[in-house]
C-alpha positions as CSV (number, residue, x, y, z in Angstrom):
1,X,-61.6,-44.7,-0.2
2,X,-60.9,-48.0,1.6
3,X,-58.8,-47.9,4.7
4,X,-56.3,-49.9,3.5
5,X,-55.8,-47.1,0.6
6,X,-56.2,-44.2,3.0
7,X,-53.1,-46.1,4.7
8,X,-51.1,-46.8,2.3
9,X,-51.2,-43.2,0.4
10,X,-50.5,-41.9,3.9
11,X,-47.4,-44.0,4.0
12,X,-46.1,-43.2,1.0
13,X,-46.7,-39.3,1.5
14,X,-44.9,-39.5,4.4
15,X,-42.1,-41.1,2.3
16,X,-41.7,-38.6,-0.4
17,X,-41.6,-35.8,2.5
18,X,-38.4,-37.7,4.4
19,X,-37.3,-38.0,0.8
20,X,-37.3,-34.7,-0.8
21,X,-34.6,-33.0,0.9
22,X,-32.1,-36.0,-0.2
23,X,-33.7,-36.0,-3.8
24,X,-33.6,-31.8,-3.9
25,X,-29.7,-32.2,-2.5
26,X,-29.3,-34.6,-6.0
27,X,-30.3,-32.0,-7.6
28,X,-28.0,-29.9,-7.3
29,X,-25.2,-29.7,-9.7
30,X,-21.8,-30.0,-7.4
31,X,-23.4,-31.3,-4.0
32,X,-19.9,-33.9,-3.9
33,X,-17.8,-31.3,-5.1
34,X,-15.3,-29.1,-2.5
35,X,-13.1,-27.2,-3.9
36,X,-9.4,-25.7,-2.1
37,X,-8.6,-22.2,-2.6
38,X,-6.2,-20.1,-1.1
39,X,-7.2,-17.6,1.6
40,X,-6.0,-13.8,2.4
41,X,-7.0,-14.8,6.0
42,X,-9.4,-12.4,8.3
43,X,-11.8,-10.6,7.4
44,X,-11.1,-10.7,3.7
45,X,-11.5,-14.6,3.2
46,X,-15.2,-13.8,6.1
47,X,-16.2,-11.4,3.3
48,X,-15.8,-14.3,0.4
49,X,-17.6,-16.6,2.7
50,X,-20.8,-14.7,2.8
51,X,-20.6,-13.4,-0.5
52,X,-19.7,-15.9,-2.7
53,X,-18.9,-19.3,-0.9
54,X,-21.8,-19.8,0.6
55,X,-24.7,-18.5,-1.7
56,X,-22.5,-21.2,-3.9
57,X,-23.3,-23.9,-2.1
58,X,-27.3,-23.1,-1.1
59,X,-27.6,-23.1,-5.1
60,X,-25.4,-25.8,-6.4
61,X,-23.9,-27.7,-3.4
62,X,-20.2,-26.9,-4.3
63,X,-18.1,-26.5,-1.0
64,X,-15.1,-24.4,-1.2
65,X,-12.5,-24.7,1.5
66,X,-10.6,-21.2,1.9
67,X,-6.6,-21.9,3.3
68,X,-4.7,-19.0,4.5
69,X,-1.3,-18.8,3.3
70,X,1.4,-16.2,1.3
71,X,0.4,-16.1,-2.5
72,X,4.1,-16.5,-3.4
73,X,4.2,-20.0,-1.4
74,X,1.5,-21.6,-2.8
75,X,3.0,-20.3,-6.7
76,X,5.9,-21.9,-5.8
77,X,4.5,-24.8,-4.4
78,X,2.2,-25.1,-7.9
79,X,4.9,-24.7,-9.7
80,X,7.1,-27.3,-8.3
81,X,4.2,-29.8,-8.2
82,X,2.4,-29.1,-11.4
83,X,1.0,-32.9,-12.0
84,X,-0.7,-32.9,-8.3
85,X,-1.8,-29.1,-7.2
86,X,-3.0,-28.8,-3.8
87,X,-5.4,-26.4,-4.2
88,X,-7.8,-26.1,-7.3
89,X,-8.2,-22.1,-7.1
90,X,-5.7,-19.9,-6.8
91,X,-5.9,-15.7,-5.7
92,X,-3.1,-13.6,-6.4
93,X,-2.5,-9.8,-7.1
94,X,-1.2,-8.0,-10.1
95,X,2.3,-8.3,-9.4
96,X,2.6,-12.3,-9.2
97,X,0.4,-12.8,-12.1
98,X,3.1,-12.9,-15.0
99,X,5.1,-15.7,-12.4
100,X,1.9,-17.4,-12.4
101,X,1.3,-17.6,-15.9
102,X,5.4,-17.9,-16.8
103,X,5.3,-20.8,-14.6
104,X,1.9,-22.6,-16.3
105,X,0.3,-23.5,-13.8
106,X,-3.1,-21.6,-14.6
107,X,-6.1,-22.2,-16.7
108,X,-6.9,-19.9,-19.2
109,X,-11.0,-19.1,-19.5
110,X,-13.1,-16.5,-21.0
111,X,-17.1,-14.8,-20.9
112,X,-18.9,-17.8,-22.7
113,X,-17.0,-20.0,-19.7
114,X,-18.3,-17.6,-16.7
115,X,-20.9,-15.5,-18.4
116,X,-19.9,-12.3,-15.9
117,X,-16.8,-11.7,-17.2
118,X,-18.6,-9.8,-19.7
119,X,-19.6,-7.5,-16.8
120,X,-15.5,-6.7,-16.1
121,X,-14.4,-3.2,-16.8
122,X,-11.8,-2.1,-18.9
123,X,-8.6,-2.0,-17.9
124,X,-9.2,-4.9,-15.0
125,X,-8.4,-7.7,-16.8
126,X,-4.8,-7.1,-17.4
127,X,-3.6,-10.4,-18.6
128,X,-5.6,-11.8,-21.4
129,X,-7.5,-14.8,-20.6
130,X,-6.0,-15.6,-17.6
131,X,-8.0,-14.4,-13.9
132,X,-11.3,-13.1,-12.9
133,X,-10.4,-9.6,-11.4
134,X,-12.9,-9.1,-8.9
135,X,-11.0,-6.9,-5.9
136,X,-8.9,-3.2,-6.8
137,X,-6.7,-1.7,-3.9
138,X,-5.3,1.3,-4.9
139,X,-2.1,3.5,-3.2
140,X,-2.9,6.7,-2.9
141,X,-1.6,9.9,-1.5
142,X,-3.1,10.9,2.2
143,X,-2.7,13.0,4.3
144,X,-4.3,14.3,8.1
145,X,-7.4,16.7,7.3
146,X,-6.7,18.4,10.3
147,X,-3.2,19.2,10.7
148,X,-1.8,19.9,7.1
149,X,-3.3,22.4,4.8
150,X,-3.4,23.3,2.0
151,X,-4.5,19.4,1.8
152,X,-2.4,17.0,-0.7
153,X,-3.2,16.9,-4.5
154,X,-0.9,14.1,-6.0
155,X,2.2,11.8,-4.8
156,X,4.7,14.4,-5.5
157,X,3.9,16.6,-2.3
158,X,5.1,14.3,-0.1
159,X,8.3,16.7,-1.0
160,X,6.8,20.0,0.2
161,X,8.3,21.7,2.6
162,X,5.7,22.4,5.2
163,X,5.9,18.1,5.4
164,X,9.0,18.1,7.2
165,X,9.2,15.5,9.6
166,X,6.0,14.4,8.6
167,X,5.4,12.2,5.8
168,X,5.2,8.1,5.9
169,X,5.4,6.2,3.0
170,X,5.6,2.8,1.2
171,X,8.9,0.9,2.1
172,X,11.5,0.2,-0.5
173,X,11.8,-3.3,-0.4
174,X,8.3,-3.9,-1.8
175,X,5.8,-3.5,-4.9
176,X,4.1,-1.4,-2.7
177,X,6.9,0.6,-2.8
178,X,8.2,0.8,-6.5
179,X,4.2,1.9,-7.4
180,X,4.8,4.8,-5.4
181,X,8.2,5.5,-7.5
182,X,6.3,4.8,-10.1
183,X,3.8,7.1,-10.0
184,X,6.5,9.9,-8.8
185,X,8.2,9.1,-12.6
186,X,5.4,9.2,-14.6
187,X,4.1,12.2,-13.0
188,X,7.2,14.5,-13.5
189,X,8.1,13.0,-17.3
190,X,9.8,9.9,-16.6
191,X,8.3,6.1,-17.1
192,X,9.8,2.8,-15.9
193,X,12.4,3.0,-18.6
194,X,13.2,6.6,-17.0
195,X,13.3,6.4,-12.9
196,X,15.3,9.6,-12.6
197,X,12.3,12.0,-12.1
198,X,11.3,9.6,-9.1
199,X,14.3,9.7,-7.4
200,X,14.8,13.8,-7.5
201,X,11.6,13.7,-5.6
202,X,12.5,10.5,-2.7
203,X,15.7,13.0,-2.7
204,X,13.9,15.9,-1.9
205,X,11.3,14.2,0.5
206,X,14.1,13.1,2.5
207,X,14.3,15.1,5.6
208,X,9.7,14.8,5.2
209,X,10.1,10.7,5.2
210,X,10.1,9.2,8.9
211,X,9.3,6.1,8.5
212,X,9.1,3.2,5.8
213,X,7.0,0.8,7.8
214,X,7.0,-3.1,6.5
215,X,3.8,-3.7,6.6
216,X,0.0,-1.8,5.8
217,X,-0.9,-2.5,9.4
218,X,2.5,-1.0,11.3
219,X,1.9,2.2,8.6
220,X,-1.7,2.6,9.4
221,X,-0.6,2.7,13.1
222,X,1.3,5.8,12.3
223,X,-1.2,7.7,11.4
224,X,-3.7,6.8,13.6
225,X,-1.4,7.8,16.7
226,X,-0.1,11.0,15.6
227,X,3.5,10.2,14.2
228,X,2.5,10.8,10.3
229,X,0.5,13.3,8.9
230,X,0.9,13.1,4.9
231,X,2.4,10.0,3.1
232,X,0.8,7.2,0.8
233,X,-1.3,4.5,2.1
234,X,-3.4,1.7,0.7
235,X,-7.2,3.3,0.2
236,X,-8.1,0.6,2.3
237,X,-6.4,1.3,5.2
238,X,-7.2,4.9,4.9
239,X,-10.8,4.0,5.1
240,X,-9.8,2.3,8.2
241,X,-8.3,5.3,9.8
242,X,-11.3,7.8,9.2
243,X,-13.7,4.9,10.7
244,X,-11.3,4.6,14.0
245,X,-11.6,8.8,14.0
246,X,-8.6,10.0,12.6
247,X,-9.5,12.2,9.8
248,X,-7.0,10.6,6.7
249,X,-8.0,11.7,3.5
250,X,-7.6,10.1,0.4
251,X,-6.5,12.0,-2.7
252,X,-7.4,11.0,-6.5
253,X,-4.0,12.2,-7.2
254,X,-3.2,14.2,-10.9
255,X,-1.3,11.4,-11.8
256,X,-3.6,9.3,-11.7
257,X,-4.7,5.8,-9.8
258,X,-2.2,3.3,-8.7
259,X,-3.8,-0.1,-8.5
260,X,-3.3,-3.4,-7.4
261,X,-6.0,-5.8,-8.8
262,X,-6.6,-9.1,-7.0
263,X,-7.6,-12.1,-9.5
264,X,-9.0,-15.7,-8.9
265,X,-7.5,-17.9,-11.5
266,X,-8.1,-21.7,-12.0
267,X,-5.4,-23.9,-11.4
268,X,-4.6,-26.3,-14.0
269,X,-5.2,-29.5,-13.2
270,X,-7.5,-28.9,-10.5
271,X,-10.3,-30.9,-9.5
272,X,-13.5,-29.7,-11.4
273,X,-13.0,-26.8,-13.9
274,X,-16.8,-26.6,-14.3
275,X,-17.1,-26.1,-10.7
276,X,-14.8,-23.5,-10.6
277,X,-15.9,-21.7,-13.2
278,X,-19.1,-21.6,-11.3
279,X,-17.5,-20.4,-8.5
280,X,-15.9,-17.3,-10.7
281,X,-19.2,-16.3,-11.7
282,X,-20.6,-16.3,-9.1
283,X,-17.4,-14.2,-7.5
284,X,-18.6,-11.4,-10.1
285,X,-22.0,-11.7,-10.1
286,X,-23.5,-8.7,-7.6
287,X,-23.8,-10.1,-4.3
288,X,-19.6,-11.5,-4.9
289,X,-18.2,-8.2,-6.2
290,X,-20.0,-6.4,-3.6
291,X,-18.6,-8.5,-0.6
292,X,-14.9,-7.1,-0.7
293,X,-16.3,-3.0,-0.4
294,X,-18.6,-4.1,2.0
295,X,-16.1,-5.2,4.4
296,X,-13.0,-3.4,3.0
297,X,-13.7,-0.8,1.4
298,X,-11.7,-1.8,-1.3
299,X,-13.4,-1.0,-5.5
300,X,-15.0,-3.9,-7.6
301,X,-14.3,-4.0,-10.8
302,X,-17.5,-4.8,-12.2
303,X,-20.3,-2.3,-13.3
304,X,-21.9,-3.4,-9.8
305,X,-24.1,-0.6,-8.4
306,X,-22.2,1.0,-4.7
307,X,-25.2,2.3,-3.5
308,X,-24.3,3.8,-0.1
309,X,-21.1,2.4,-0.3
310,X,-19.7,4.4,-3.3
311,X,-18.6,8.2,-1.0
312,X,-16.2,5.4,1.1
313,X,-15.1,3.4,-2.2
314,X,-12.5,5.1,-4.6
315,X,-12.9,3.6,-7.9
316,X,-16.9,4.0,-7.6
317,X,-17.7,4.9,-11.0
318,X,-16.6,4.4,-14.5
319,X,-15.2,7.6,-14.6
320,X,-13.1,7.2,-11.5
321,X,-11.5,3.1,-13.1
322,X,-10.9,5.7,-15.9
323,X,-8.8,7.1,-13.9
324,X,-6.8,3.9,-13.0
325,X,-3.1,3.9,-14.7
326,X,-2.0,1.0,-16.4
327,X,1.1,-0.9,-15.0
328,X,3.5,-2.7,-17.0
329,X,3.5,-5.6,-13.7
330,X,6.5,-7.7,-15.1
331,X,8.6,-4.7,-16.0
332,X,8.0,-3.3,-13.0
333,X,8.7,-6.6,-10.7
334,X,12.1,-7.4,-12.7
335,X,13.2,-3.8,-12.2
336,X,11.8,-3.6,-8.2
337,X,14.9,-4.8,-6.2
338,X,17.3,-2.2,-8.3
339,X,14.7,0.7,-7.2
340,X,14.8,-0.2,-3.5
341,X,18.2,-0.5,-3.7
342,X,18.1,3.3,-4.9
343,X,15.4,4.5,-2.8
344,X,17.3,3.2,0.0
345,X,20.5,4.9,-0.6
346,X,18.6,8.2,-1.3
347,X,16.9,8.3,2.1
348,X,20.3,7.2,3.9
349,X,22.3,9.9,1.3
């Protein structure tokens, strides 16, 4: 080979090695595409990060930009500028989703769109073709392993007598709430249309109930320092009390499994419905589902293998999301201020 050849292969090796990474970041499918979704905030959106946004962008390029905010802001903010969205995903839990869809702001979409939906177990997707369930918190009884015996077997013993003064439980003036009054219904032979049972049973529990904290974090606080022993809790945040040493147990209560499933919908209108879909798939594939147990403890609601994770996960198994009630969500939302109303005056009665 001439040295004028030698050079000028040389030269334009060198070229192709400064150009592959460009030509390989071409490749892939949504390199100019971010996408705006909104965030739970902490470690929640972290856990999304790892799991889903950013294996998403090694393999396709797609950026997603996570913004904390309230749920029931941004609906209303979709709703009241439908022709210009500011965000082009959009989370929300079971209780908002029939606003969401009232209001038509969301994208409807099925398995031959995102290919894992196939993977979703029944009883997740709970409205049609809208969402891609992919998080289940639950609201369970609990109770302190090491002060109350004989331990707790469903949401009707936070009435027992040996509770007095001891019990802690969802406040009235939230979903969070009406589940539990839910539960307490259906459990001793009422339903939604029937509340009465659930109320005998608040009225009993009166002089056990000492608090009715606002939030998950200020209830969690009360049984990690003593002032609750028994009550309801989110399975979450019971996990939470066990890893900071207080031993909370959670009970797969006889009436069954109160859950709160937490969706990713596509906003109408949004930027790039192919990229979200992508980003939906990839939410369910393994290593998305598995991102919200990992850090949370909270169930997938996929067919996802726990591994290790599954003795700290409640819904773990087919058997257990079996187990998982059904909840009429838009029933239940019309009817929730009336029920706290109720509660309320039973507690005070």
């Amino acid at each position: 080979m001439k040295r004028r050849d030698f050079l000028v292969l040389g030269a334009a090796s060198a070229l192709a090695s400064i150009a592959s990474p460009a030509v390989h970041a071409q490749q892939k499918k949504f390199a100019s595409v971010t996408l705006r979704i909104n965030g739970y905030g902490g470690v929640y959106d972290k856990a999304l990060i790892e799991g889903v946004a950013k294996p998403l962008e090694e393999s396709t390029g797609l950026k997603i930009e996570y913004i904390p905010s309230s749920p029931a802001a941004d609906l209303a903010k979709l709703i009241s500028n439908k022709s210009n969205p500011h965000i082009d995903l959009f989370m929300a839990d079971s209780p908002l989703m029939p606003q969401a869809i009232a209001g038509d702001v969301l994208e409807s979409f099925g398995a031959t769109d995102a290919p894992n939906l196939s993977r979703v177990l029944p009883g997740f997707r709970e409205f049609g073709d809208y969402g891609a369930p992919f998080s289940v918190a639950s609201v369970v009884p609990v109770y302190n392993s090491s002060t109350v015996k004989p331990p707790l077997t469903s949401f009707s013993d936070i009435a027992r007598p040996d509770l007095k003064g001891k019990v802690s439980t969802m406040p009235a003036n939230s979903y969070t709430g009406w589940i539990v009054l839910l539960a307490l219904a259906e459990g001793n032979g009422g339903s939604l249309a029937n509340m009465d049972p659930a109320f005998k049973i608040i009225a009993a529990a009166k002089d056990n109930i000492i608090a009715t904290p606002p939030s998950s974090v200020t209830q969690l606080q009360a049984f990690t320092q003593g002032e609750a022993q028994a009550g309801t809790l989110w399975d979450g945040r019971a996990y939470e009390a066990r890893k900071s040493g207080t031993p909370l147990e959670t009970v797969v209560a006889r009436e069954g499994i109160y859950s709160v499933t937490s969706y990713t919908n596509i906003v109408r209108g949004g930027r790039n419905k192919e990229a979200a879909l992508a980003y939906i798939n990839q939410l369910l594939a393994d290593q998305g589902m598995l991102s919200v147990p990992k850090a949370l403890r909270y169930g997938p609601t996929t067919d996802v293998s726990l591994g290790d994770l599954a003795a700290e996960v409640l819904i773990n198994s087919r058997e257990r999301a079996a187990l998982k009630r059904p909840i009429d969500w838009k029933g239940l939302m019309q009817q929730g201020t009336a029920l706290g109303e109720r509660m309320t005056k039973e507690l005070r009665g």
